[in-house]
Every structure is written in structure tokens, then in C-alpha cells.
N, C-alpha and C positions, 0 to 999 in steps of 0.2 A: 308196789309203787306205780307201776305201768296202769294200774285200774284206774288210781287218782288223775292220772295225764288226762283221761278220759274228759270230752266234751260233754257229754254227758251225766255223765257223774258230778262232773261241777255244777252245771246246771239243777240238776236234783239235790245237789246239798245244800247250795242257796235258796232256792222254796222248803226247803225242811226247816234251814236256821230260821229265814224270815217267817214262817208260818209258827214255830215254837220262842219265838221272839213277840210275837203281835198276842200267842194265846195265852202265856204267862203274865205278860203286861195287862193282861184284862181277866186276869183274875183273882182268887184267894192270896196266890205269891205276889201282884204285882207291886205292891209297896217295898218287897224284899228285892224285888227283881232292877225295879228303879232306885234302891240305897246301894245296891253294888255296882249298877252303870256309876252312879254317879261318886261314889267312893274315890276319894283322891291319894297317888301313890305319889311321893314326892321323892326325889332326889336331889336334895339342896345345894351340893358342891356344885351342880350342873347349871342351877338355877332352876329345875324343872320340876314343875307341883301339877303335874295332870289328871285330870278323873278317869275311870279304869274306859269310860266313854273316847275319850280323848286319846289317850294311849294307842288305844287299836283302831279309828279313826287318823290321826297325825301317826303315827309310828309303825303298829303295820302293815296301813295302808298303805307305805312307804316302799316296803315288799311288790306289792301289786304293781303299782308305779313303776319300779325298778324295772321288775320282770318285762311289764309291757313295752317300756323304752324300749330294751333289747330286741325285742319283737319288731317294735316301728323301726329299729336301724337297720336290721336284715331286712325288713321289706323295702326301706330306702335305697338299699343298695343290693340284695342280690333276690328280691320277690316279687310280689303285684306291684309295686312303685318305683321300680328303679331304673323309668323312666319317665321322660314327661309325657309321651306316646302309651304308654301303660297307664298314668296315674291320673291322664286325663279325667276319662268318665268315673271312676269312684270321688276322687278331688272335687267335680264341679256335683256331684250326687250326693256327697258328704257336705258340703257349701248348703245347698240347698235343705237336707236335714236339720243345719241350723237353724237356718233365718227362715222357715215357715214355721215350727214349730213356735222360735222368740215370738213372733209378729201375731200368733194364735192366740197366745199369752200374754202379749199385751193387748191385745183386743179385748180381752176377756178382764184382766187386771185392770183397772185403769187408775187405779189411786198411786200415785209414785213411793208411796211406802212401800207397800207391800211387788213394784215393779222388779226391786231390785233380783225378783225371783224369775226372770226372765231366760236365767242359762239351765234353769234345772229339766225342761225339757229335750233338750240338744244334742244329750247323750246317749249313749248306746251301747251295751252290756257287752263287752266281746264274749266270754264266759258263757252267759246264757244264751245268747243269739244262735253262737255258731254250736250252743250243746240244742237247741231245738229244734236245726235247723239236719241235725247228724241224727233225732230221733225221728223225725219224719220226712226226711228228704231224700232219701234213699230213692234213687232213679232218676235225680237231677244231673245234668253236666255241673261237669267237677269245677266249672267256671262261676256258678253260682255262688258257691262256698269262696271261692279266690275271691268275687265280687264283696260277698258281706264281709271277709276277712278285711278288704283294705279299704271299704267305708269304715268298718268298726276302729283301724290304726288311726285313720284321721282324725276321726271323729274326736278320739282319744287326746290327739295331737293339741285339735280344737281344743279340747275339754282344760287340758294342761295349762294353755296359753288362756284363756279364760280366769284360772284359777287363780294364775300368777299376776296379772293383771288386774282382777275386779275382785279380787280377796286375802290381795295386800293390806292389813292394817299398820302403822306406824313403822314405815318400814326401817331398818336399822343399819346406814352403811356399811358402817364397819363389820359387825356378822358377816354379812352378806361377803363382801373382798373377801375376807379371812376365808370363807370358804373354797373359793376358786381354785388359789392353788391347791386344795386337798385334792376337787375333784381334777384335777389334772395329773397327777400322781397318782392315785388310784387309778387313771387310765395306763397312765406308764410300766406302774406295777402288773396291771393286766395283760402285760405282754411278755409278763416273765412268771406268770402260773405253771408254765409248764418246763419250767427249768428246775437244779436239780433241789433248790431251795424252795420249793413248791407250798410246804406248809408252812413257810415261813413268811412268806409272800402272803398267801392266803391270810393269813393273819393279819398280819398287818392291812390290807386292804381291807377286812372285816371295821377293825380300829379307827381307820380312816373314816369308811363311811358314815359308821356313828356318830364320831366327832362331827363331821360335815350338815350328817343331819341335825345336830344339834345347833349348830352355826344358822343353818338354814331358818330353823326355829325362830332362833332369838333376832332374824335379822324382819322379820313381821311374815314374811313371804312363808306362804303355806307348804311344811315342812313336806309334804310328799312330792313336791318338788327338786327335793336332794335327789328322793328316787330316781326321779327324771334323768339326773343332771350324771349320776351315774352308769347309769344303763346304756346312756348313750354316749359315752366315750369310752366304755372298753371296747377291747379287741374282737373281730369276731372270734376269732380262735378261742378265748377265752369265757366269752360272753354266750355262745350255744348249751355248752356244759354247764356251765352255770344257771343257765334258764331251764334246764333239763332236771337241773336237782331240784333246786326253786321249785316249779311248777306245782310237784304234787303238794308240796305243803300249802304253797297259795290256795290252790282249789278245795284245801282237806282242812284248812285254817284257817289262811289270813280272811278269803272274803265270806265262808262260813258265819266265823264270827264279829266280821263288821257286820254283816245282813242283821245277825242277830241281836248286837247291841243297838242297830239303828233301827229295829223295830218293836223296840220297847218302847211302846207309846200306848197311851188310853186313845181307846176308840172314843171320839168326842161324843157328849149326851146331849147330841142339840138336834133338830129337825133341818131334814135335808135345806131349808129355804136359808136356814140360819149358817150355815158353812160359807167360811171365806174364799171369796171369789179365786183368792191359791188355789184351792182344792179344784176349783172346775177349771179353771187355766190347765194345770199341769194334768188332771185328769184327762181333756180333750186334748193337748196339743200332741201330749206323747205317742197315744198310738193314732190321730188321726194328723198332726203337723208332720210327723216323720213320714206318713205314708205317704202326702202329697207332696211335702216337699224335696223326698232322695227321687220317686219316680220322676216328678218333674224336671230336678237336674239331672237325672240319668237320662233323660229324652231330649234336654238341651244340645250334653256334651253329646250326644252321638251324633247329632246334627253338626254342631262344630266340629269333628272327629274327620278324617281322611277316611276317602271311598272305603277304602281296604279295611281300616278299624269298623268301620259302620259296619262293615259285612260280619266283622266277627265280634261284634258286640253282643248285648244280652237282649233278648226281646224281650217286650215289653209284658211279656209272660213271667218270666225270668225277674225281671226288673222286678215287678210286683211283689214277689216269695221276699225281695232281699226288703223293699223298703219296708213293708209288714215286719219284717223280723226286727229291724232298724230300729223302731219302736219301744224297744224291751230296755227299759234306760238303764233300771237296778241302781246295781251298785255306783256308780258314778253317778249318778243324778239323785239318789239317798245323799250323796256327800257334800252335792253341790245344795241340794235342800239346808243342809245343818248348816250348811256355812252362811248360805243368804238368811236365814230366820235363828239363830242363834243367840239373838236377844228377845224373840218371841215365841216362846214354846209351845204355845198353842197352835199357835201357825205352824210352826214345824213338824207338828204333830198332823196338823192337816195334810199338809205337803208330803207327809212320809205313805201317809196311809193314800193320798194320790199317785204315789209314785208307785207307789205297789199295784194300788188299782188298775194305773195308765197301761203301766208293763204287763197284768193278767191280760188286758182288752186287746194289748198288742200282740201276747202270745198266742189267745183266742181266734185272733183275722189272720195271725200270721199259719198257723195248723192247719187250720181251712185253705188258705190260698197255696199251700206247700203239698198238701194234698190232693186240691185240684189240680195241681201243675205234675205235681208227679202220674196223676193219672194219664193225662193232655202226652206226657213226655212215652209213656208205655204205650200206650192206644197208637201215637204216630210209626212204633218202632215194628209194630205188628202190619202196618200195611205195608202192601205191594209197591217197590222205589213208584212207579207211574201215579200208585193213589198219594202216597205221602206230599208228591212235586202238588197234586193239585187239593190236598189238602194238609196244608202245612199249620203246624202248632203257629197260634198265634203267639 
């Protein structure tokens, strides 16, 4: 199980799922490949008729969600953000990741149908970022890694509130209430895991969440939102052990197999002039909006930042490895794509196969510049204190 925790190894299982996802879809299986995405499992007492697509997309991507909450509350409160002094420069660096990437995309977009694809570039893979970033980053300050770690939490943050907001359909009071007090109980309950009714408790909080996420469901609001909505009201006490067991299945399953159902798409049979202007949106903003836009708010906030921060911020050296990795949208932005074009297939299928593109191009700048830095960081550590003072890494 400790291998699965592996940064790394997530990273390599998601390029495996999405590359045996995109080469089944384009070939002899693909007809069989696209009757089992789309296969619908129903559970009627529930009200719930999902296709085996939708299942692991809504449900366990829901996992993912969960887990990461837990993650963004420890860092709210005891990691890179659990302060305003700390979360400054990732916060105004992760700002910035957004709205240049959006603004590159609507440059490029310009019909307001196809606009509403404007969040699919924004995101940022924690999983593959921070597994790329541990395969060749070796000889970095350990602060770079802290740096992408809590752009990527925000980012996520972003991603969330995005979700809930601009891919709400019809939304459903009642669900939605009915939920609340679940998750507010299920936090209650998380504080009593460790008492001597432990699997009983556990159980029940299991019970709960489904229920909730089902609630969440029918209330229009995008069910991986439950996720959310739990993760961040348990205990820490509770909620580190849980994200420990979690972990290797997310990485070894849950987004394994989204990668792989979301990239069951036909390579489209059109000539490059003929692809929708989606495709060259999210293709450029992803890894060239992200790049300019987290370096530029990492170079804002350190100017805003007090003397003392500015001295131990990230150079602009530094800066550059994290907004390059920044880039690597993946999984989040595969999700945000099905959701904006999910009445246009073709387009989504553009969109997937850009988002995959964006994120190769961004893992591509991002290897190069990780490796030049880690050169830059070994060559400084070999000179003499007097040479380094008068030739310092930029």
C-alpha cells in the first residue's frame, strides 16, 4: 500500500489509464469500449439511473473530492495556508492561474456557445504535478514542492467553487437542506472514531455519506461536492487516518479509472483547420495561460509581501518549475470539460483530447525547466560561499 501513496506512481498510472483509454477508443474495441462507458446501472429506489461513465465521474470522483478536502483543511489550518502571511504568494499565484488561463480562452473562443468552456483551463492536477515534479526535481528546496502543494489546494478550492456555482443545473432545495444536517453529523460522528464503538461509528458515517451524496445529487448541485462538504468537517484526528487509507485506492482506482473512462473518445477525422476553436483554447491556455499567469501572480504577491517574506520567497527561478508544472490540468479539467460540453460530444471529445494535449505540453516545459533548475540549484552548491554571493542562482 505505501508504493500506491507514491507521487509518482499516481502520476504513472494516470498516463497509463488515459493512454489505454484514448488507444482502445480508436480502435478494433472501440464500439465495445464506448457501449460499456456508456451502459447504464440504475438503482431505482434511489432514483438513480447512471451510465457506468457517470458513476465514476459523479460517484467516485467523489472519493477524490473527499480526500482532497481533507488535505485543503490541514493545510488551512496546520500547513502552507494556515496563515494569511503563508498563503499570501500561492493565493495571489493561484488567482492568477485562473484568469489568464480564462482570458487566453476567451480570446481564442469567441462564439458564447462554446465560451461556457472557459473554467476547463484553470486547473491543476495535484496527483500528477506534484508525481512530476518528485520524478525530476530532486535537488530543489523543499519549498518548491510546499509552493506547488498549496497553488495545487487552491486551485482545487477554485475548481470546487466553480463547479458549484456554474454547473448547477435545476437546482433542488429541499435535497440540498436535507443534506446538511447529514454532513454535520458525520462531522460529529468523526470525533468519536476513536472510541470504543469505533466500527460502529465507522459505519455509520460510511451510511451517512452516501445518503448525503445522494441528496447532493438530486439537489442539481454536482454530486462530488458531497465529497467536499465532507472532508472538510471532520476532525483532524480523524480525517489524517482516513485520508491515509483512502489515498492508495484514489491513486490505484478512483482517478486511474476516471482518466480512463474520460478518455474514451474517437480521435476526430477532420484536418487540423477544421477543429473547434475548444480545442486550440484549452490546448494554449493550459500550459502556456498557467505559465504566465501563477509566475505573474507569484511576482505580484512578493512585491505586496513584507521585506522579511520577499527575502524568503521563491525566485523567480523557482517560480517558473512550479507555474510550468501548474499546467498539468488532467483530471480536473477532463471533469470540468464533460461538464461544460456534455450536450455536445464532439466538442467534448475535442476538449478531452486538448486537455490531454495542454497537460503533455505542460509536462514537456515543465521537465525542461525542472531540470534546468535543478542544474542552476547543484552548480551554485559546488561554488566557493565568496563565488556563489557574486554569482547567485537566479
Amino acid at each position: 500500500m505505501s508504493l500506491l501513496r507514491s507521487e509518482r506512481v499516481a502520476a504513472f498510472l494516470l498516463v497509463i489509464a488515459a493512454f489505454v483509454g484514448l488507444v482502445v477508443a480508436n480502435s478494433a474495441f472501440g464500439d465495445a469500449a464506448v457501449a460499456v462507458r456508456d451502459f447504464h446501472l440504475a438503482i431505482p429506489f434511489l432514483g438513480l439511473d447512471l451510465s457506468v461513465s457517470h458513476w465514476v465521474k459523479d460517484g467516485l470522483l467523489a472519493i477524490f473530492f473527499f480526500v482532497a478536502a481533507i488535505e485543503l483543511r490541514h493545510e488551512l489550518t496546520h500547513g502552507e495556508l494556515d496563515s494569511r502571511r503563508k498563503a499570501l504568494i500561492p493565493m495571489v499565484a493561484a488567482v492568477g492561474g485562473v484568469l489568464v488561463p480564462s482570458l487566453v480562452f476567451l480570446l481564442i473562443v469567441t462564439d458564447p456557445v462554446y465560451a461556457v468552456g472557459w473554467p476547463i483551463p484553470t486547473a491543476t492536477d495535484i496527483a500528477f504535478a506534484l508525481g512530476v515534479l518528485a520524478l525530476v526535481g530532486r535537488g530543489l528546496p523543499s519549498r518548491v514542492r510546499a509552493m506547488l502543494l498549496a497553488l495545487a489546494v487552491i486551485d482545487d478550492l477554485i475548481a470546487i467553487l466553480i463547479i458549484a456555482f456554474f454547473f448547477t443545473t435545476d437546482l433542488q432545495p429541499l435535497a440540498l437542506i436535507g443534506a446538511v444536517p447529514l454532513v454535520l453529523l458525520f462531522g460529529w460522528l468523526s470525533f468519536r472514531v476513536r472510541s470504543k464503538r469505533a466500527p460502529l461509528v465507522i459505519t455509520a458515517m460510511i451510511v451517512i455519506g452516501l445518503v448525503t451524496w445522494v441528496l447532493v445529487y438530486h439537489s442539481g448541485i454536482h454530486p462530488t461536492i458531497a465529497g467536499v462538504a465532507l472532508g472538510l468537517v471532520m476532525t483532524p484526528g480523524s480525517a489524517e487516518p482516513t485520508r491515509r487509507a483512502l489515498e492508495p485506492w484514489t491513486n490505484a482506482l478512483v482517478l486511474p479509472l476516471f482518466a480512463l473512462v474520460a478518455s474514451i473518445v474517437l480521435i476526430p477525422d477532420v484536418g487540423v483547420d477544421e477543429l473547434n476553436p475548444v480545442f486550440w483554447g484549452i490546448l494554449v491556455a493550459l500550459p502556456v495561460g498557467k505559465l504566465i499567469g501563477i509566475t505573474a501572480g507569484a511576482m505580484i504577491a512578493r512585491q505586496l509581501a513584507p521585506k522579511r517574506e520577499r527575502a524568503a520567497a521563491l525566485s523567480i527561478g523557482d517560480v517558473l518549475v512550479v507555474a510550468s508544472l501548474g499546467g498539468i490540468g488532467f483530471t480536473v479539467s477532463l471533469l470540468m470539460n464533460e461538464l461544460a460540453f456534455e450536450a455536445v460530444p464532439d466538442v467534448a471529445a475535442e476538449g478531452t483530447l486538448a486537455v490531454l494535449g495542454g497537460s503533455l505540453f505542460s509536462i514537456i516545459i515543465g521537465v525542461i525547466i525542472t531540470v534546468v533548475r535543478v542544474r542552476q540549484h547543484r552548480a551554485s552548491h559546488t561554488l566557493e560561499p565568496e563565488d556563489a554571493k557574486e554569482n547567485p542562482v537566479a
